[in-house]
C-alpha positions in Angstrom: 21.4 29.3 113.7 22.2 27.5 110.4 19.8 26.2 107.9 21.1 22.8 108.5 20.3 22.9 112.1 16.6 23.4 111.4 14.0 20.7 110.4 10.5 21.5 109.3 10.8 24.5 110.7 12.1 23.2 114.0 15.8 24.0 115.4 17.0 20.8 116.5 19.4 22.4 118.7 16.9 23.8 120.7 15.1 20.4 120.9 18.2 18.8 121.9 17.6 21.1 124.9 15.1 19.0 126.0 17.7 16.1 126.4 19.7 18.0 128.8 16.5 18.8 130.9 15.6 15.6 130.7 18.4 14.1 131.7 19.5 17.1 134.3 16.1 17.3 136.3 14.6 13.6 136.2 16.8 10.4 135.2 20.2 11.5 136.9 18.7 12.2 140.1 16.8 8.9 139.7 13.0 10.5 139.4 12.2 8.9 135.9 13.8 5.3 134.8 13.8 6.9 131.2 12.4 8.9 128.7 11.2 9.0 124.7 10.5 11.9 123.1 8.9 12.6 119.2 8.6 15.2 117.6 6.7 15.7 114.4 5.8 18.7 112.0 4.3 18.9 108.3 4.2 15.1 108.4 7.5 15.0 108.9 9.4 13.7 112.4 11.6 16.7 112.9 13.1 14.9 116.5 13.5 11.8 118.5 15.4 10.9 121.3 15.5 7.9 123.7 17.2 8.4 126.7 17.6 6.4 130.5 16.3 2.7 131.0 13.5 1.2 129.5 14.2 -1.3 132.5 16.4 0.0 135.6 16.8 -3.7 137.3 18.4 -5.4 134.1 20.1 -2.1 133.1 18.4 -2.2 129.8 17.8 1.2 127.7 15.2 2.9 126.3 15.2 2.1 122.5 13.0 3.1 120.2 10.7 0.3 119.7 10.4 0.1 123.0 6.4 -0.8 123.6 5.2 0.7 126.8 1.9 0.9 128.9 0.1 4.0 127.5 -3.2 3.8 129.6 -5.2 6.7 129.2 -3.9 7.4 125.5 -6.2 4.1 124.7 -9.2 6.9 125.5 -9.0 8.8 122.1 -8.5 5.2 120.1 -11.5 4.5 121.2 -13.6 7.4 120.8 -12.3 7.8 117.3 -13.7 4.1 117.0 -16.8 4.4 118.2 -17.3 7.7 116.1 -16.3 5.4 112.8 -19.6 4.2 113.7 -21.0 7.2 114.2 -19.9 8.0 110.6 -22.0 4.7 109.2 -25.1 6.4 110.8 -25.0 3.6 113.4 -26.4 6.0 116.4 -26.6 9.6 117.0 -24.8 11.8 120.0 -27.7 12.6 121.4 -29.1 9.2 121.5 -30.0 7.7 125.2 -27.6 5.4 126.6 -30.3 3.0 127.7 -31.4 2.6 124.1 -28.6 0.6 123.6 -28.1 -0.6 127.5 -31.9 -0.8 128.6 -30.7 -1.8 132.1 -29.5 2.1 132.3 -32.8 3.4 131.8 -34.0 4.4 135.5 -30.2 5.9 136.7 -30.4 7.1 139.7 -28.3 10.1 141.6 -26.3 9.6 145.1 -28.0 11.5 147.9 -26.0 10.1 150.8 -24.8 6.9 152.4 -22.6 4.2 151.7 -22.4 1.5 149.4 -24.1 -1.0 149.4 -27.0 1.0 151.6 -26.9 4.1 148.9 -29.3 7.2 149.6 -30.8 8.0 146.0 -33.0 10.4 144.4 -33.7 10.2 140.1 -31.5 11.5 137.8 -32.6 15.0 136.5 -31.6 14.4 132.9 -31.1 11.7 130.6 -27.6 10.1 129.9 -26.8 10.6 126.2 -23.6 8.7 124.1 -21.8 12.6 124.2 -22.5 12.4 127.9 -20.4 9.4 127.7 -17.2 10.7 125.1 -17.0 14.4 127.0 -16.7 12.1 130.6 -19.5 14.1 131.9 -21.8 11.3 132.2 -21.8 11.3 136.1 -19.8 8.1 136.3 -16.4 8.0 138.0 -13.1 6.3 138.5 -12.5 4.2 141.8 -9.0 5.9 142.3 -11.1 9.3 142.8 -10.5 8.5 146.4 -13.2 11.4 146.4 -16.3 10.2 147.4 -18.3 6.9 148.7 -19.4 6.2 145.4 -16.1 5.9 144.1 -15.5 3.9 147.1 -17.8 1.4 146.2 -15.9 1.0 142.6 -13.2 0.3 144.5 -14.7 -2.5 146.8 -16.5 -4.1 143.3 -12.9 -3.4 141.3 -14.7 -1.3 138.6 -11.1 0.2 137.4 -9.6 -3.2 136.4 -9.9 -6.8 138.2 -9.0 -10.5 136.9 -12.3 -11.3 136.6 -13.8 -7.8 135.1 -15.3 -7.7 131.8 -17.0 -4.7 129.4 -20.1 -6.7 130.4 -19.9 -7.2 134.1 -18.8 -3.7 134.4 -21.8 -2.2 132.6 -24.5 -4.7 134.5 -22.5 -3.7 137.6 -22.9 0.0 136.9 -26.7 -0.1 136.3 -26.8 -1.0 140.6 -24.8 2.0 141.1 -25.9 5.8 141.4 -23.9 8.5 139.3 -21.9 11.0 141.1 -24.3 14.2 139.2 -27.1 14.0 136.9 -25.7 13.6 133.5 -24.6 16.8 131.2 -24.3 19.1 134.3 -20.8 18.8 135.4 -17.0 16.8 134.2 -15.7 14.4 136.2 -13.0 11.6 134.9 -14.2 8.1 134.5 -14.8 5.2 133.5 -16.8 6.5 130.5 -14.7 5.8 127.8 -15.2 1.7 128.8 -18.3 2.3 128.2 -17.6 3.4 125.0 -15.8 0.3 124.1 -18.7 -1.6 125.3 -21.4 0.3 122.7 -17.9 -0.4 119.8 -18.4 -4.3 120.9 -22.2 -3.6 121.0 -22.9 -1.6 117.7 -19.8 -3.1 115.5 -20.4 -7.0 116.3 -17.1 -7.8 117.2 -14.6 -7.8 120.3 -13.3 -4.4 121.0 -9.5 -6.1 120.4 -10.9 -7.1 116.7 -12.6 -4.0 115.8 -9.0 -1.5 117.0 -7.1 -4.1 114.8 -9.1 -4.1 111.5 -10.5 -0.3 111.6 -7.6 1.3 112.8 -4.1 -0.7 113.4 -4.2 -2.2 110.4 -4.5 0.3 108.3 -2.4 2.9 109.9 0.4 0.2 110.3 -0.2 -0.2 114.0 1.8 -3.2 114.5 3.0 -3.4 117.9 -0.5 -1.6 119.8 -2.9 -4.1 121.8 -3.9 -5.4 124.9 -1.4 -8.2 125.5 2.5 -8.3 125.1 2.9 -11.1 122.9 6.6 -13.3 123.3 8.1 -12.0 120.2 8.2 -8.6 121.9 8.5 -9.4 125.6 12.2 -8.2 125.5 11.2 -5.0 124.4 8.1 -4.6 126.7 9.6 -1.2 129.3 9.5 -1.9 133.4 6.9 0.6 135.3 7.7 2.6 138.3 5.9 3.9 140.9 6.4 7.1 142.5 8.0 7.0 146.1 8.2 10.4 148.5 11.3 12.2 148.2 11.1 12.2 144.7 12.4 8.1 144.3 10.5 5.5 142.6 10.1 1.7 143.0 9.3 -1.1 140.6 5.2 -1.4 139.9 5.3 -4.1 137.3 8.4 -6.2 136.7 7.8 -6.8 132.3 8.3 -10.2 132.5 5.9 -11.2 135.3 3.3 -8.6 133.8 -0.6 -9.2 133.3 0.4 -7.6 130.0 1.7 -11.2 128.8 -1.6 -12.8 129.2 -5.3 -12.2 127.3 -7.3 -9.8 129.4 -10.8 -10.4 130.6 -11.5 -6.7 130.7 -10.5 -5.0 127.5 -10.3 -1.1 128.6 -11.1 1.3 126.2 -10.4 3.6 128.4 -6.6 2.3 129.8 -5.7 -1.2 128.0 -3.5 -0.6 125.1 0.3 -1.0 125.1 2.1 0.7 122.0 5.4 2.3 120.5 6.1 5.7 119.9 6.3 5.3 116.1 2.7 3.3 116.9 1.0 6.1 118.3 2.9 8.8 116.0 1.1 7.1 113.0 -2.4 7.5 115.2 -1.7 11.2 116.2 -0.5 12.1 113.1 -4.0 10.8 111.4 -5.3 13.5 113.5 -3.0 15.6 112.7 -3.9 15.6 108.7 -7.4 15.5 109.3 -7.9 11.6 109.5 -5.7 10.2 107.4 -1.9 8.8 107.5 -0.3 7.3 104.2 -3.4 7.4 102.1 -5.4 5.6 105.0 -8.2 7.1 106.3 -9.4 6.4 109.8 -12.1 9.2 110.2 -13.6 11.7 108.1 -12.5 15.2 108.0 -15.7 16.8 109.0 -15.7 14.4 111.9 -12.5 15.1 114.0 -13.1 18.9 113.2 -16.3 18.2 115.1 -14.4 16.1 117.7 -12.0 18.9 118.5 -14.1 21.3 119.5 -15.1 22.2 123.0 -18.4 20.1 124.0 -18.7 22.0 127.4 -21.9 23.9 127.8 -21.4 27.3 126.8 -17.7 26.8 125.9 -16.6 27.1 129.2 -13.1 25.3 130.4 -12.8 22.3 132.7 -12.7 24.6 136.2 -16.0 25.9 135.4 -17.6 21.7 135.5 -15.4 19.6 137.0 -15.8 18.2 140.3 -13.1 16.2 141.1 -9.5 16.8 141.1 -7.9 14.4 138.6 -7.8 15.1 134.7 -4.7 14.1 132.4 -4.7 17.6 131.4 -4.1 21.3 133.7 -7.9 22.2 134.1 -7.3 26.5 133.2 -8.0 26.9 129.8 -8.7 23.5 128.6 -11.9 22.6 127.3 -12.8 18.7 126.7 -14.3 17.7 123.0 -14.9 13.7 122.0 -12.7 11.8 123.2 -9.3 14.2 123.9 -8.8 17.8 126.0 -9.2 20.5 124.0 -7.3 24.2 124.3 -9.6 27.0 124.4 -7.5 30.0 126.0 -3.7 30.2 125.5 -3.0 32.9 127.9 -5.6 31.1 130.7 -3.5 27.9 130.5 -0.3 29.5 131.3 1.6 27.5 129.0 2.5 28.4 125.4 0.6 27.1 122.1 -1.9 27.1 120.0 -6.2 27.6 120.7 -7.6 24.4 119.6 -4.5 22.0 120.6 -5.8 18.6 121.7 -4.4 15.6 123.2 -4.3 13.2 126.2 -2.2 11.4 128.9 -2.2 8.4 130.6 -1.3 7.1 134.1 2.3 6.4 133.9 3.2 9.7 132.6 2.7 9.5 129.0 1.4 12.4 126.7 0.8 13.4 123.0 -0.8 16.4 122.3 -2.1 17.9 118.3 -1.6 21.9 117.5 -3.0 22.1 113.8 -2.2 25.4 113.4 1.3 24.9 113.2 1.2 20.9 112.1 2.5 19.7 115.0 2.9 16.4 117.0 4.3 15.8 120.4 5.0 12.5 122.0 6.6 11.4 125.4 6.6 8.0 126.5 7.8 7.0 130.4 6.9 4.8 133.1 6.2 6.3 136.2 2.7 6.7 138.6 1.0 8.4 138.8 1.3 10.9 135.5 0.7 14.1 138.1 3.9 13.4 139.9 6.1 16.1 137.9 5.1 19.0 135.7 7.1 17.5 132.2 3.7 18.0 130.1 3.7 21.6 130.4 7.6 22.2 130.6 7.8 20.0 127.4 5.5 22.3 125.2 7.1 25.1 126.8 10.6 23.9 125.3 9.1 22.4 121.9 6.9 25.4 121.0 10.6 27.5 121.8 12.0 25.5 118.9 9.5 26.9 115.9 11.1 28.7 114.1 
């Protein structure tokens, strides 16, 4: 291997394997509509590489500006924002929620039935703003498809609707019982929303306001928001939706998307589109301890705290977690404020670094943080649901190969 082939310490010709798998196992045989991948190491981006269609109908490839639906990534934007408030000694982590939400203050625990005749008993503890950002606040998701209390998110549309907002979804889950008393077990949800709400709540402004003045703007973030504005519609990526026998069909065509209108409902915890460049300049603030470019976002001291494992007695995510969904493979994986959080190399099964952290979202987009060796990861694609292949894992498997 020659000098010139490496790049911060990175052999680009053993990234450029990844092109080949890439291309080999998932957009030839027609499983993924395209892929971009980043990859980033003492500040520096060692690797990119776009490759497939960006939109498979008009034959249009992945580029890199390409801005695409990152869902789930919103999650850690968020917490970092509401933990900016944190930082102004706006509330504490172990605040009540109903302190700020007083219609929360009397939550109540499911003990049978269905909605809207619910069996319920009281909660046995109190729900906290850290019960909230470690998503083990006893709230859930409505595509749980686990239990009858996520049914009844489904039947109110507590995941996303036209006429949703941070405020009817709050008063609406004050009526509802929590899965488990809060602080006693994991379960993915819609937490992080909630979140957003108490940024809106605490900050004064909309939760679209607050991203763009604390955090896009002064990291550069140009081209991450809720909405798809004209100017960028021809870049905007197609989603896909997984079909059996490893096929996939259009989900939302880009140019009759919701994403070209305001929304209602602005999700912290799945709104945000962005560009890989975007969300490089967000991860690799993390990365460097808060700040990219001279621009702080967070305080040192802060996102140490945030990465660590906020489980009860350090344990992982099999020893909490009741249901079955997580962005993140559950052995060895811890959860901190706002991201997953690696606690056991060798229980995880896939190579790294203890104290790694990241996040996914639902159409198969990752980025994960190893500050031991200054590294950022990033893989943007389009396809539901993000558990359909195993790409996460096989992609730190073939970057981690590449240090050199």
């Amino acid at each position: 291997m020659s000098k010139s082939n490496v790049v911060a310490g990175l052999s680009l010709d053993r990234l450029d394997a990844i092109t080949q798998h890439l291309d080999r196992k998932y957009i030839e045989p027609g499983r993924l509509p395209g892929t971009l991948t980043l990859v980033a190491r003492h500040g520096e981006v060692a690797w990119v590489k776009a490759q497939g269609m960006m939109d498979v109908e008009r034959q249009k490839p992945v580029q890199r500006d390409t801005i695409f639906r990152i869902y789930s990534m919103t999650k850690p934007v968020t917490s970092i924002a509401l933990m900016q408030l944190y930082e102004k000694g706006m509330f504490l982590l172990d605040d009540p929620v109903h302190k700020y939400i007083p219609a929360w203050r009397n939550l109540r625990v499911y003990n049978g039935g269905t909605y809207p005749h619910f069996k319920t008993e009281p909660a046995a503890t109190t729900m906290t703003i850290r019960d909230l950002l470690t998503h083990m606040s006893g709230l859930t998701y409505g595509f749980m498809e686990r239990s009858n209390v996520d049914a009844a998110y489904r039947q109110l549309k507590l995941d996303g609707s036209a006429t949703l907002t941070l405020e009817t979804l709050v008063e609406q889950l004050a009526e509802l019982p929590l899965e488990f008393s809060p602080g006693t077990a994991w379960n993915y949800s819609v937490s992080t929303d909630v979140v957003g709400y108490l940024v809106q709540l605490l900050s004064g402004q909309s939760l679209d306001e607050y991203f763009r003045e604390h955090i896009f703007a002064p990291l550069g973030m140009d081209d991450t928001g809720f909405q798809v504005h004209p100017d960028q519609l021809d870049r905007f990526s197609a989603c896909y939706l997984y079909q059996p026998g490893d096929r996939m069909k259009l989900q939302d065509d880009p140019m009759r998307s919701r994403y070209q209108k305001t929304p209602t409902f602005l999700s912290g915890g799945g709104g945000l589109v962005s560009t890989i460049d975007d969300y490089h300049k967000f991860a690799q603030a993390l990365c460097q301890g808060g700040a990219y470019q001279g621009n702080r976002i967070i305080g040192r001291k802060t996102l140490e705290f945030m990465r660590r494992n906020h489980l009860p007695g350090n344990q992982d995510l099999p020893g909490l977690s009741i249901g079955a969904f997580s962005e993140t493979p559950y052995e060895g994986n811890g959860f901190g404020l706002g991201f997953s959080v690696r606690t056991d190399v060798a229980k995880s099964q896939t190579n790294g670094s203890e104290g790694e952290f990241g996040w996914g979202g639902l159409a198969s987009t990752s980025f994960f943080v190893d500050p031991v060796e200054d590294l950022v990861v990033i893989f943007m694609t389009q396809l539901i649901p993000s558990s359909t292949y195993p790409i996460r894992q096989e992609l730190r498997a073939m970057v981690n190969g590449a240090l050199v």
